[in-house]
VOPAGU-2260 file (C-alpha; in pm, 1 decimal, decimal comma):
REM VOPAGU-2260
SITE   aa  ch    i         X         Y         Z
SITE  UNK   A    0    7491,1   -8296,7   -1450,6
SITE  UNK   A    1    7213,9   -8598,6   -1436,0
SITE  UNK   A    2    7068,8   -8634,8   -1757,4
SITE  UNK   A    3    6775,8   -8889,5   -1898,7
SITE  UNK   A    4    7007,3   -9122,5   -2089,1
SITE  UNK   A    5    7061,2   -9479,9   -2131,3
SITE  UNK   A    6    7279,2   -9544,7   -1803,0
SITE  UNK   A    7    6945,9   -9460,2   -1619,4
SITE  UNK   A    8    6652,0   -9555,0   -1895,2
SITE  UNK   A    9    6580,5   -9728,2   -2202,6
SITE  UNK   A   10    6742,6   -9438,7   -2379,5
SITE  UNK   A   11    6555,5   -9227,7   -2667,2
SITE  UNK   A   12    6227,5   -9425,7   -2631,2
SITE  UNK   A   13    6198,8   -9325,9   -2268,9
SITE  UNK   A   14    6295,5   -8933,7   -2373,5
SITE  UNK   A   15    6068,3   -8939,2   -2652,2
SITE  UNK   A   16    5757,8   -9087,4   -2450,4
SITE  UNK   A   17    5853,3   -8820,6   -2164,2
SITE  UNK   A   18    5904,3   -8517,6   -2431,9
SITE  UNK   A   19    5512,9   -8617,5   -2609,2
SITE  UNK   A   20    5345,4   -8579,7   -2290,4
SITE  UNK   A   21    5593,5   -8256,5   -2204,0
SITE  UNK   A   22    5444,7   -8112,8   -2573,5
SITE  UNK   A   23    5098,0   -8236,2   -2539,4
SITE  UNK   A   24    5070,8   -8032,1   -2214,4
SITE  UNK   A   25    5217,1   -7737,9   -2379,5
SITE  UNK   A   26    4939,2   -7748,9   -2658,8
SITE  UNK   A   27    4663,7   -7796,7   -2403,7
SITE  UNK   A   28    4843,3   -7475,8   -2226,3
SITE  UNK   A   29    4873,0   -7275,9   -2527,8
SITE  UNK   A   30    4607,7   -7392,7   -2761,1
SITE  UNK   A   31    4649,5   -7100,8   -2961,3
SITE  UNK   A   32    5039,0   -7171,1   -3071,3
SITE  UNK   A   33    4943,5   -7544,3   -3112,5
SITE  UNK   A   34    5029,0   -7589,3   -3460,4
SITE  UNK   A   35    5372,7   -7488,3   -3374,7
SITE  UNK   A   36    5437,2   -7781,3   -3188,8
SITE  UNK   A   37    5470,9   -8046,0   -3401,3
SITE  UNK   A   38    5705,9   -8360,7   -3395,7
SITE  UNK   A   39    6061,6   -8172,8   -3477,3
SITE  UNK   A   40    5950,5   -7971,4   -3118,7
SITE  UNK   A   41    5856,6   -8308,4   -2972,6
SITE  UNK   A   42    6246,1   -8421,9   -3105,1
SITE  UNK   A   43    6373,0   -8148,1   -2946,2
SITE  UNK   A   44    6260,4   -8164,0   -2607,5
SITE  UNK   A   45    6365,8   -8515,2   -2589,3
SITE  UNK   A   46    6679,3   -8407,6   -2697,9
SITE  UNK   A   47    6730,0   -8170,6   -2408,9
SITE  UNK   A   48    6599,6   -8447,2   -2195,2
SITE  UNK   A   49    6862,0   -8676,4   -2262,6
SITE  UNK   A   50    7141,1   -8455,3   -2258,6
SITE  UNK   A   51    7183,4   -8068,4   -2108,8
SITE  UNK   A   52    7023,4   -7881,5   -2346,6
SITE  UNK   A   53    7293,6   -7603,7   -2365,2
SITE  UNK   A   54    7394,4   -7593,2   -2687,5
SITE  UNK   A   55    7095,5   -7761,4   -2837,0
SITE  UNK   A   56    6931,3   -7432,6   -2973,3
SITE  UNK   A   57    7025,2   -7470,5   -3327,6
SITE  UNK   A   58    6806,8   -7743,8   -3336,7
SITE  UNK   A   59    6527,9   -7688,5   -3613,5
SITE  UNK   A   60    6276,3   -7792,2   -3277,9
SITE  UNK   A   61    6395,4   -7475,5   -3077,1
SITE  UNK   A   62    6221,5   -7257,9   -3375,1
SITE  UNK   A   63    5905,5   -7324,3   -3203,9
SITE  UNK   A   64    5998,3   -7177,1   -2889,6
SITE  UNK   A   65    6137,5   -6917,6   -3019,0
SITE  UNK   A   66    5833,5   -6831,0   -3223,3
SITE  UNK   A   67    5643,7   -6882,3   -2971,9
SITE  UNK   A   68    5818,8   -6626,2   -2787,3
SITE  UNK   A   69    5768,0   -6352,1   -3049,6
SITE  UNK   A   70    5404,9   -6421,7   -3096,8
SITE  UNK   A   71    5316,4   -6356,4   -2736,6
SITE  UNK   A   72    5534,1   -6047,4   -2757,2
SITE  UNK   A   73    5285,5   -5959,3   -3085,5
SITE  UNK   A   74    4996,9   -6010,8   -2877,3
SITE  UNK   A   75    5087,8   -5792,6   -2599,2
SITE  UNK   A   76    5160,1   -6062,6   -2316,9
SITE  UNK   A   77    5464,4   -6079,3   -2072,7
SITE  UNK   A   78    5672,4   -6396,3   -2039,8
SITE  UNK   A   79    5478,5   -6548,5   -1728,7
SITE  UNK   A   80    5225,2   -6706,8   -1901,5
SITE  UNK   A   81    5456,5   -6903,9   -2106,2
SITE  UNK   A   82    5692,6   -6980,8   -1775,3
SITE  UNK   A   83    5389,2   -7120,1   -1631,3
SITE  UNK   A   84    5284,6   -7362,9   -1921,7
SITE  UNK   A   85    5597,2   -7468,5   -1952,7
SITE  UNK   A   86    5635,9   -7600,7   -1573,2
SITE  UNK   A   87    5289,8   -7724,6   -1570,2
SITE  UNK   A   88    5382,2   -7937,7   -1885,8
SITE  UNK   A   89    5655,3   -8064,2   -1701,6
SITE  UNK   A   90    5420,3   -8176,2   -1372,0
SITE  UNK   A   91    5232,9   -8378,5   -1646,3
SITE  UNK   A   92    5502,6   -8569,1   -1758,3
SITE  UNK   A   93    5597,4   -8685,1   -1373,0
SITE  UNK   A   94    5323,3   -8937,8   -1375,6
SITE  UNK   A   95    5476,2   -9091,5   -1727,9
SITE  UNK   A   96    5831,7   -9098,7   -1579,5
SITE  UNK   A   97    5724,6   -9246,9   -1257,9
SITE  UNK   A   98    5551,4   -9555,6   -1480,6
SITE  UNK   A   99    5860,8   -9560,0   -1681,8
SITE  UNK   A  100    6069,2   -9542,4   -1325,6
SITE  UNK   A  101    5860,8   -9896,8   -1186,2
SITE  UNK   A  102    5974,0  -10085,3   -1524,8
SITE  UNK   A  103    6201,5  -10384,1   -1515,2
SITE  UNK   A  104    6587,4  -10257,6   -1588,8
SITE  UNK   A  105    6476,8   -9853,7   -1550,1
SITE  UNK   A  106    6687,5   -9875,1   -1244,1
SITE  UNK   A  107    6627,6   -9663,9    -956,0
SITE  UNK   A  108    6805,4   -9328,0   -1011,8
SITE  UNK   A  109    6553,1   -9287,1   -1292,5
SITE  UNK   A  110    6252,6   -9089,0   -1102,1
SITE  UNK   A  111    6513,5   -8822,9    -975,5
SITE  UNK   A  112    6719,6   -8778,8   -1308,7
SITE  UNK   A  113    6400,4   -8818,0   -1462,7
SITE  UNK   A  114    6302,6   -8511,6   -1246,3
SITE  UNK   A  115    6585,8   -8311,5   -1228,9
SITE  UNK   A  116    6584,9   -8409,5   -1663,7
SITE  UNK   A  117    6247,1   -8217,6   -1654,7
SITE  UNK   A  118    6310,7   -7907,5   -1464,5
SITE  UNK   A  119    6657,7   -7811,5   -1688,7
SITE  UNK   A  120    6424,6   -7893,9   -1919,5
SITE  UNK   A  121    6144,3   -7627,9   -1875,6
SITE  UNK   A  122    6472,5   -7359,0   -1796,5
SITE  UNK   A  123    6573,7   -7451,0   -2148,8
SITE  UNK   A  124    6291,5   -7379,9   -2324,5
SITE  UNK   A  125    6186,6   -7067,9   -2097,0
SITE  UNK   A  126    6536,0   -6939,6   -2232,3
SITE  UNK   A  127    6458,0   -6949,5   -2599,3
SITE  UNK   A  128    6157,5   -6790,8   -2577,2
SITE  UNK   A  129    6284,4   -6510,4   -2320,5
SITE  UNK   A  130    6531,5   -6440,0   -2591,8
SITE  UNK   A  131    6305,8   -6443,0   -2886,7
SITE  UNK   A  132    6075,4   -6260,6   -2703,8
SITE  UNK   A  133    6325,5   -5968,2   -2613,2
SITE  UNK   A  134    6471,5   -5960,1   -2924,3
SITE  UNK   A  135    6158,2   -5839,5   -3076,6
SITE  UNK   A  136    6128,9   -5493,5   -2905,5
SITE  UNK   A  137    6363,1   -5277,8   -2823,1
SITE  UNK   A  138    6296,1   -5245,4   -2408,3
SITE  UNK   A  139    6377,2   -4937,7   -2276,4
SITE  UNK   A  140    6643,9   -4871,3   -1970,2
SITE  UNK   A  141    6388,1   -4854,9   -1711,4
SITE  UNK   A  142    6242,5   -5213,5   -1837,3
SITE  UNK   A  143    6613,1   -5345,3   -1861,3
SITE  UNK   A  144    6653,1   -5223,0   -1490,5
SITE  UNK   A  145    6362,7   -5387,8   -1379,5
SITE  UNK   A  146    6402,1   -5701,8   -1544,1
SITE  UNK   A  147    6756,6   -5683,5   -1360,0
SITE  UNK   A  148    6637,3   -5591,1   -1076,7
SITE  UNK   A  149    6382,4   -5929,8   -1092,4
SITE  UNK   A  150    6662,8   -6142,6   -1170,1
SITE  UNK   A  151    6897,7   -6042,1    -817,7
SITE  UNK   A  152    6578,2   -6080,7    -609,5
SITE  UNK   A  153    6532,0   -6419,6    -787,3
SITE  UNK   A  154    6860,7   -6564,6    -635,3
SITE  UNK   A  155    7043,8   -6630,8    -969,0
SITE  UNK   A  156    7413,4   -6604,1    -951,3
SITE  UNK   A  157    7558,9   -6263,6   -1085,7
SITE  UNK   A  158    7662,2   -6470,4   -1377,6
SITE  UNK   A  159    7301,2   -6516,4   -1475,6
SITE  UNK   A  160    7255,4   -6137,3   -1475,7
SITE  UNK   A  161    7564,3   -5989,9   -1567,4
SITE  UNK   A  162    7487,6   -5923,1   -1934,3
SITE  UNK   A  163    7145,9   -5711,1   -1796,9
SITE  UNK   A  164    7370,6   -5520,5   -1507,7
SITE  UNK   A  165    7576,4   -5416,9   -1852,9
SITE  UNK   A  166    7315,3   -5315,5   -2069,3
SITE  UNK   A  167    7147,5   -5126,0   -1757,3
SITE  UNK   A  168    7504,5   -4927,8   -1697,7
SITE  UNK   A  169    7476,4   -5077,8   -1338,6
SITE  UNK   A  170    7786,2   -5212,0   -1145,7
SITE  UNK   A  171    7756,0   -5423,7    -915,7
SITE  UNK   A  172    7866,6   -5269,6    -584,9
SITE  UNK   A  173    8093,3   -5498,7    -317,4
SITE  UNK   A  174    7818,9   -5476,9     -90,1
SITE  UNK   A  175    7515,0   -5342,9    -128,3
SITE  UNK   A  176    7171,0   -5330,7     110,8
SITE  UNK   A  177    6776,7   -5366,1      32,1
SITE  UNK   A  178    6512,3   -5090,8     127,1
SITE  UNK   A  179    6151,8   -5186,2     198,6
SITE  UNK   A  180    5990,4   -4829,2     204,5
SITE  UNK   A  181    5575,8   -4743,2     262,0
SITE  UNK   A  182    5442,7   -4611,6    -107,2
SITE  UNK   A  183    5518,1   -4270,0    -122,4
SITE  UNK   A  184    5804,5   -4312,2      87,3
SITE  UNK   A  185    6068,1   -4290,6    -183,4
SITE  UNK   A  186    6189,9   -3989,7    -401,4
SITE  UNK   A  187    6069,4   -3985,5    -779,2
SITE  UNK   A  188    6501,1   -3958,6    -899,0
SITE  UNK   A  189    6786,6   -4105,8    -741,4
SITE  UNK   A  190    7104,5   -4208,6    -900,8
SITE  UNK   A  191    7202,6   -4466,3   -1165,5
SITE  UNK   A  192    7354,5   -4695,9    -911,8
SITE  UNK   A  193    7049,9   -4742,9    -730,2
SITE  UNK   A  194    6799,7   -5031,1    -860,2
SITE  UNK   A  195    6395,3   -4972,9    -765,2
SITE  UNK   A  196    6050,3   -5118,4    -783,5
SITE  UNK   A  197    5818,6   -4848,9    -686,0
SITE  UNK   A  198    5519,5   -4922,0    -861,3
SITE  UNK   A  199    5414,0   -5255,0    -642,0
SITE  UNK   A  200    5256,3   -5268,3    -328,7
SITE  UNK   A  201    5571,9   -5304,0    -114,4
SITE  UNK   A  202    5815,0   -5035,3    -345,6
SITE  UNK   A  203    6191,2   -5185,7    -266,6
SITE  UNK   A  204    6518,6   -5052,9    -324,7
SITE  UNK   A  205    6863,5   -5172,4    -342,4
SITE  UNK   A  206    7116,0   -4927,8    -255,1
SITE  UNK   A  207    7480,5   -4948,1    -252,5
SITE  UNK   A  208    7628,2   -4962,9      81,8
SITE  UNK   A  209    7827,9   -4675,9      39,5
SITE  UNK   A  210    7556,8   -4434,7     -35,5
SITE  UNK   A  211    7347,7   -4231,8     164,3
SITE  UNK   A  212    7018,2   -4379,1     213,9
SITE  UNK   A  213    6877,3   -4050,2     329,5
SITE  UNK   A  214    6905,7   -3908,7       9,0
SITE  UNK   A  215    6737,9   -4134,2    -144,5
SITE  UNK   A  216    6430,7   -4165,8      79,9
SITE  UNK   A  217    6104,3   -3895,2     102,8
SITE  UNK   A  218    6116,2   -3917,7     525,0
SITE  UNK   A  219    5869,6   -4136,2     521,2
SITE  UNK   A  220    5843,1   -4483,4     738,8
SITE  UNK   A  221    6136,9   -4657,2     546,2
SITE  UNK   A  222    6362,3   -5006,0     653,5
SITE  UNK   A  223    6686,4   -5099,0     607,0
SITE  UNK   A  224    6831,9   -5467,3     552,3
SITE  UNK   A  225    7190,0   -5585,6     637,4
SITE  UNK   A  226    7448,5   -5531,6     376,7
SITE  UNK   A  227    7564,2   -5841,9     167,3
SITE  UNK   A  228    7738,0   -5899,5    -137,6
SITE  UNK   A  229    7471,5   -5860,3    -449,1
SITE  UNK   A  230    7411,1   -6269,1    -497,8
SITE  UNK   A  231    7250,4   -6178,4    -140,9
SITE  UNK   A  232    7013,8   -5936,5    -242,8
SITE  UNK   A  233    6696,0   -6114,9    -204,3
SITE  UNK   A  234    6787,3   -6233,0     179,5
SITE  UNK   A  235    6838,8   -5813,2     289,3
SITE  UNK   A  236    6511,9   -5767,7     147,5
SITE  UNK   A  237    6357,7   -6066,6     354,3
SITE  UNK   A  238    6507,5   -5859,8     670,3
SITE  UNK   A  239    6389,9   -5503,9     531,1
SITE  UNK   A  240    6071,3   -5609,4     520,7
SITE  UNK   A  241    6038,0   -5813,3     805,3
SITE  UNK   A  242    6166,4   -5528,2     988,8
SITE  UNK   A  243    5894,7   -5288,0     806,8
SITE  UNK   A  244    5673,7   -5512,4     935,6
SITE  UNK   A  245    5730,1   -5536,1    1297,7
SITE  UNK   A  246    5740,8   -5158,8    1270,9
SITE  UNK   A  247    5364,1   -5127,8    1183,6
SITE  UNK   A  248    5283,1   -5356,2    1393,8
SITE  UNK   A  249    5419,6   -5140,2    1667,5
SITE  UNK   A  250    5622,9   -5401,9    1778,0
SITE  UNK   A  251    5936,6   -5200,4    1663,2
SITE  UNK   A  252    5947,1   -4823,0    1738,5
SITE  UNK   A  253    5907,6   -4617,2    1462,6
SITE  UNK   A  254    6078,8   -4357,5    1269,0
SITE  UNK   A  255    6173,7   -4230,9     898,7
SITE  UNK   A  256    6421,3   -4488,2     828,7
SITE  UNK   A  257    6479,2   -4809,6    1064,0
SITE  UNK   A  258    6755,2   -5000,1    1052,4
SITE  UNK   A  259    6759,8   -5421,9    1091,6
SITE  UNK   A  260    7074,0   -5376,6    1274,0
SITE  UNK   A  261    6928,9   -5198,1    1553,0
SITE  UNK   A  262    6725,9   -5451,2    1629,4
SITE  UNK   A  263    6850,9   -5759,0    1628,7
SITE  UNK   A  264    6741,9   -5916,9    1993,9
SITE  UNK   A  265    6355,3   -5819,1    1838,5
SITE  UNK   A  266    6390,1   -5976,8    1542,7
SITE  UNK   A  267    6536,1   -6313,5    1707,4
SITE  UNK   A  268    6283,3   -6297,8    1981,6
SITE  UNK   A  269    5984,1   -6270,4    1647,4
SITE  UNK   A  270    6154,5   -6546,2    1444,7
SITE  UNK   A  271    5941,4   -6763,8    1598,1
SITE  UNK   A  272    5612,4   -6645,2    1773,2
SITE  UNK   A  273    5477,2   -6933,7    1857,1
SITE  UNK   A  274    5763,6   -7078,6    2036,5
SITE  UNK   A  275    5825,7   -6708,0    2233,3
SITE  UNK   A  276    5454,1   -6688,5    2323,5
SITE  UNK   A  277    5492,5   -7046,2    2451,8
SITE  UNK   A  278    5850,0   -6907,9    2654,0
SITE  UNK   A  279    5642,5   -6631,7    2796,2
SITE  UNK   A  280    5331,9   -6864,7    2881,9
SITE  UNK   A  281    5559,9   -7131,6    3093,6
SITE  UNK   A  282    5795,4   -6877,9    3240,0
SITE  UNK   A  283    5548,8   -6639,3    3350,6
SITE  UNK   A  284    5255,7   -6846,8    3444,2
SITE  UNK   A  285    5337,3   -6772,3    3850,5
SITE  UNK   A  286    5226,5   -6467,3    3794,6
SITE  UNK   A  287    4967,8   -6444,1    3472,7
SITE  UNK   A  288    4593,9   -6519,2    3697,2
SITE  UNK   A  289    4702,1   -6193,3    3908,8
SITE  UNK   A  290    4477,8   -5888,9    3857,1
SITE  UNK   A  291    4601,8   -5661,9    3576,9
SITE  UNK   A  292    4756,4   -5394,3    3768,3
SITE  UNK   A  293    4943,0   -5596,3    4020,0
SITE  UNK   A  294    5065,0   -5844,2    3766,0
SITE  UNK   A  295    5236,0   -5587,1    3571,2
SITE  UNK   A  296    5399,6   -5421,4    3919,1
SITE  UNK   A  297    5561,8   -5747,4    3993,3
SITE  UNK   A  298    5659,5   -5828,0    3612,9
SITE  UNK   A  299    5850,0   -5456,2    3645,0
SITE  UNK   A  300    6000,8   -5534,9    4034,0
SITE  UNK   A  301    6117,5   -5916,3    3853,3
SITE  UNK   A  302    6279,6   -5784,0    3535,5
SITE  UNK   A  303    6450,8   -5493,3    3758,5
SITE  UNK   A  304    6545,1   -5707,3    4005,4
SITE  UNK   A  305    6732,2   -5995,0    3704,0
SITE  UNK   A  306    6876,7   -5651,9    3615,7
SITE  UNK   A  307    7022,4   -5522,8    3878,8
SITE  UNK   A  308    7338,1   -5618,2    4097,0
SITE  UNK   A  309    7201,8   -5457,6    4396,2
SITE  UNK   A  310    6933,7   -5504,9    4630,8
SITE  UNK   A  311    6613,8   -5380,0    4723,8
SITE  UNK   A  312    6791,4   -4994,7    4739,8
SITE  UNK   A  313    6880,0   -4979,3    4411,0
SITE  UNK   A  314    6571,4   -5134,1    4259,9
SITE  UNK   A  315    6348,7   -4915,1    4417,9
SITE  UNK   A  316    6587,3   -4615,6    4274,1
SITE  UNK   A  317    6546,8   -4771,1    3969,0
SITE  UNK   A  318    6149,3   -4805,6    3983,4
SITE  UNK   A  319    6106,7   -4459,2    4157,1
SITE  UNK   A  320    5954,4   -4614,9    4444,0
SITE  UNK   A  321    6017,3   -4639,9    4828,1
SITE  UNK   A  322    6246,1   -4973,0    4942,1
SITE  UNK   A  323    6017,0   -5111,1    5161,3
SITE  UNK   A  324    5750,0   -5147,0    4819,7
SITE  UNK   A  325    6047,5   -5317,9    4688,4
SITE  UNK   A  326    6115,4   -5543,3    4971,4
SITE  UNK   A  327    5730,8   -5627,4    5031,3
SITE  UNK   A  328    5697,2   -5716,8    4621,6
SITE  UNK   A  329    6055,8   -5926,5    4625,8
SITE  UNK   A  330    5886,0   -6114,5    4917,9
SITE  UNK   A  331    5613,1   -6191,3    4703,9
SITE  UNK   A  332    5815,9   -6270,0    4411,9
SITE  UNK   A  333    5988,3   -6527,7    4621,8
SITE  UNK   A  334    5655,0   -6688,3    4723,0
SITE  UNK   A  335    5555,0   -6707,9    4369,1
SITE  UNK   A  336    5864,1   -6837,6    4149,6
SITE  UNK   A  337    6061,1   -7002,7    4454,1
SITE  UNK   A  338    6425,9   -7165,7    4368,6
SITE  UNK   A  339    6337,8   -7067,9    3991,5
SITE  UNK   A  340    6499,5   -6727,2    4118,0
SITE  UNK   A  341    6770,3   -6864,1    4201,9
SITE  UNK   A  342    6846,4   -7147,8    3887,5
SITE  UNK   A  343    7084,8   -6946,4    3591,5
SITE  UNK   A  344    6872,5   -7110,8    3315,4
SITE  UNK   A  345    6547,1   -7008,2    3483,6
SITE  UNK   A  346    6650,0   -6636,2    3530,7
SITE  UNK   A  347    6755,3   -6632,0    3150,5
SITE  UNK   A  348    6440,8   -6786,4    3083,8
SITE  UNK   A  349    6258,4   -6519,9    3284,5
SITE  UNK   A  350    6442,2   -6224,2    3121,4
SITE  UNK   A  351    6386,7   -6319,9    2786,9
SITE  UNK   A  352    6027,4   -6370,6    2856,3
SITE  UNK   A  353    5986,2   -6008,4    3056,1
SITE  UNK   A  354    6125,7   -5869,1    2740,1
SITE  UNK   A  355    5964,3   -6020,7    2479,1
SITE  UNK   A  356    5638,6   -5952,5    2669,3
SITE  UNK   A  357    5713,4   -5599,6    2646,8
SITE  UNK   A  358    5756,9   -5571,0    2299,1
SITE  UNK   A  359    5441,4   -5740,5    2248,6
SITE  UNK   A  360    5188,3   -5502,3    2113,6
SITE  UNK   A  361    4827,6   -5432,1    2309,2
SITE  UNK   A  362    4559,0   -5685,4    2127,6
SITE  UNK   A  363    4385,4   -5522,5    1873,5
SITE  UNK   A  364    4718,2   -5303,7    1731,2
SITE  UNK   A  365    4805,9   -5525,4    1517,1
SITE  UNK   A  366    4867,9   -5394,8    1149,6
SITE  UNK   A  367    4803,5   -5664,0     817,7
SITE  UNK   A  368    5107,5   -5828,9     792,8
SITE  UNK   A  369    5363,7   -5784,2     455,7
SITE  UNK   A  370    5509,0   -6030,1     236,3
SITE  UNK   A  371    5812,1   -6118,3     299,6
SITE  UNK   A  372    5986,2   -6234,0       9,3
């Protein structure tokens, strides 16, 4: 691990200059716990800036931290606020290491230890206040569950979390997948091994593979994500919602619960709008100043006809219409794309475009878009 030490600054005068601006933003931050931050804190953060900070929490400079911690549990405020000084009092200090970085002898690794010093940093600290913090109320199972819950969707490595799973009684399935439901959408009681947010404005599930979603949803509009290992948690969510998404905005039929799975040539095709509407612009453009009604009777003959193996008989079977309509609208076709029927790359162009077009909502249907986390 890159640490702030000597091979990379002038040692404990570079730490300490770093760790006084680091503490003077926390003060400014937290002007009410100022007085806890004195020089043993300002010690201690240079401390952790010149070497990992794991086992530095004896120090007598973690105490303020810690205290910290319990004080803004006494007051009645969650952890964010302190998270937030804490990384904002590390963006302070970037200016001071950069001055320290353009210095004759700093050498040049210094700005990116320097910054990577600073971020373990700020996780350091955030950790002994967490602690202190939770150690001064006794959380209940639903807040444990929650908290775990947070941690998964955060991307932290099982090990990170596996201390919460245990004091929540949950165990980690093999695989499990995320649920991105409508409020109202999921039943008040489910089982132990199911973890759920559904207080927010997007409620959210994860669900162990092996157990019956539909037991666990109302029958309201409900989607599913793939199933990954746990450590994945937060990228089946990303597709759950996404999925919810495209179902509201009509783009994806809807139902009770929808699956990611079952559409997977819809979500590749709304990966990237802009480039499909640009796909569908170039590929289609023969056609696109026709009126309305016969533009969309040719789009129909050209996506049957890419289709189909046969000619102008079994299109028109296909379309319910007579063969000669066929013949007289391939004719036109022809006039309008020329060789571009006939080029591989073109026709795969042309398909793609036909069916993304269809999918495309009417203008006007489209519903507010969700986070996607």
């Amino acid at each position: 691990m890159m640490t702030l030490t000597a091979s990379h600054a002038p040692a404990r005068t570079a730490a300490l200059v770093i760790a006084r601006v680091v503490v003077d933003g926390i003060r400014h931050s937290l002007p009410e716990h100022a007085p806890l931050f004195d020089a043993r804190a300002t010690e201690f953060v240079a401390s952790v800036l010149e070497r990992d900070g794991m086992n530095l929490g004896i120090a007598a400079g973690a105490d303020a931290f810690r205290q910290v911690g319990v004080a803004e549990y006494a007051a009645g405020k969650d952890l964010e606020r302190l998270s937030r000084a804490y990384h904002s009092a590390g963006r302070c200090a970037l200016p001071a290491l950069a001055s320290l970085s353009r210095q004759p002898g700093a050498g040049s690794a210094l700005m990116d230890t320097g910054v990577e010093a600073l971020l373990r940093c700020a996780d350091v600290l955030i950790r002994l206040s967490t602690a202190a913090y939770r150690a001064a109320r006794t959380p209940s199972i639903a807040e444990v569950r929650q908290d775990l819950l947070k941690e998964i969707l955060s991307g932290r490595p099982p090990s990170k979390w596996a201390g919460l799973a245990a004091e929540a009684g949950w165990v980690p399935p093999a695989r499990l997948v995320a649920v991105a439901a409508e409020p109202g959408a999921v039943r008040a009681s489910f089982g132990p091994e199911v973890l759920a947010d559904l207080t927010g404005e997007y409620p959210h599930l994860l669900v162990p593979d092996d157990v019956e979603i539909g037991g666990v949803l109302a029958g309201t509009r409900a989607a599913v994500g793939p199933a990954v290992a746990p450590a994945e948690a937060a990228v089946s969510l990303r597709w759950a919602r996404r999925t919810l998404e495209l179902v509201r905005r009509e783009v994806i039929e809807d139902g009770p619960l929808v699956r990611w799975s079952d559409h997977l040539t819809t979500h590749w095709l709304f990966a990237d709008e802009v480039l499909t509407t640009a796909l569908v612009t170039r590929s289609l453009a023969p056609i696109d100043g026709l009126p309305a009604n016969e533009r969309a009777k040719l789009a129909e003959t050209l996506d049957a006809m890419l289709s189909a193996r046969g000619g102008a008989p079994e299109i028109a079977d296909n379309l319910g219409v007579h063969p000669q309509t066929v013949r007289n609208r391939l004719r036109r076709l022809r006039v309008l794309f020329g060789a571009r029927l006939d080029d591989p790359e073109a026709r795969l162009d042309l398909r793609i475009a036909l069916r993304a077009e269809l999918l495309t909502p009417e203008p006007g249907r489209q519903a507010t878009p969700m986070k996607v986390a």
